[in-house]
N, C-alpha and C positions, 0 to 999 in steps of 0.2 A: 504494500500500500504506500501510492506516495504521501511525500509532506503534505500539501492541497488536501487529498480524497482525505487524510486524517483530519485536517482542522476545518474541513466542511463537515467532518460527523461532531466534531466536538462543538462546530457553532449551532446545527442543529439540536444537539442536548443541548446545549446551552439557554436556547431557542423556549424548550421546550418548558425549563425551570425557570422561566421571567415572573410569570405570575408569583410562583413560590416564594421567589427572591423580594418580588416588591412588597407580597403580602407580610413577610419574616421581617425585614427590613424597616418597616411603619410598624411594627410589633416595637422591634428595638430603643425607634425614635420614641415611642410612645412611654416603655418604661422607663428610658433616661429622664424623660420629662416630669413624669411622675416620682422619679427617685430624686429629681433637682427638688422638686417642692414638696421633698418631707416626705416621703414615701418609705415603707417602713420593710418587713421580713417580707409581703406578697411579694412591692413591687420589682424588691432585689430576686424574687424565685419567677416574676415572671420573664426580667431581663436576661437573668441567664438561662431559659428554656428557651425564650425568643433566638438569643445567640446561639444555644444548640443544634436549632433547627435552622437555622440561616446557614450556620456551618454545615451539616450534614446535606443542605441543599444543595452549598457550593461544591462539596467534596463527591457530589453524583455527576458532574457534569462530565468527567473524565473517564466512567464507568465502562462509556460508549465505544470508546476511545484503546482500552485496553489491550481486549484478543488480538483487535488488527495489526497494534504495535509489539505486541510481545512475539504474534504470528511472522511477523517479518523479521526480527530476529531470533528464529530457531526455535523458538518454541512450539512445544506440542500442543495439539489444538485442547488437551484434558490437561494440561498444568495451567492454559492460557484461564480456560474455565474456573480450576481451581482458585484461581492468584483472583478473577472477578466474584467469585461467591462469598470469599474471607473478603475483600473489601465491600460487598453486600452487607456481609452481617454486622462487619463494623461499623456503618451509617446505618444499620437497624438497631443495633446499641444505644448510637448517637439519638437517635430520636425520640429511643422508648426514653432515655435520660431525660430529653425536652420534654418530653407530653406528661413525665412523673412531675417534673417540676414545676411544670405550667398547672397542671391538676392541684400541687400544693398548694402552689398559690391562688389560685381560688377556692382552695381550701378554710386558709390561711384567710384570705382577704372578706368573705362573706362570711365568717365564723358558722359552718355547715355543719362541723360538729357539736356544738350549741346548740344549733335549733335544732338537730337529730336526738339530742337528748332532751330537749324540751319537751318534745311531743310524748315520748318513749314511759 
């Protein structure tokens, strides 16, 4: 694969994760602004779940990218798969960490466990 056909798959992923980026992105903005004006345990768990997934958005774009590049240097088409499925699960790591932390902090932020025991 040449240079070109590679970084036209990667601007395609790329392409592809815009929404994600913009959406993770205005996340970020949102809790630094909130953490500038006094923002307490949520807003710091939701800034770094924001950052988690922002990061693990960016760290997919290359995904794409991989087999073709490992395939043209000598690799086997089942280690090219292997070397893309270990970086699968560690951007699935990466996110279940954001959605834990984001979940805290809404936790956290509308005290859900208080009114679970209110009712109860």
């Amino acid at each position: 694969m040449e240079t070109g056909e590679l970084v036209q798959l990667l601007l395609h992923q790329g392409l592809a994760v815009v929404p994600s980026l913009v959406g993770w992105t205005g996340a970020v903005v949102v809790a630094m602004i909130l953490l500038r004006r006094g923002g307490e345990k949520a807003e710091l768990l939701l800034l770094v779940g924001a950052c988690l997934m922002l990061v693990a958005t960016l760290l997919q774009i290359p995904v794409a990218g991989i087999p073709p590049y490992l395939m043209d240097r000598g690799w086997q088409m089942q280690s090219a798969v292997r070397i893309v499925s270990w970086w699968s699960m560690g951007l699935g790591v990466l996110r279940l960490a954001g959605i834990a932390c984001l979940l805290y902090a809404f936790w956290t932020r509308f005290e859900v466990g208080k009114a679970l025991r209110q009712q109860a």
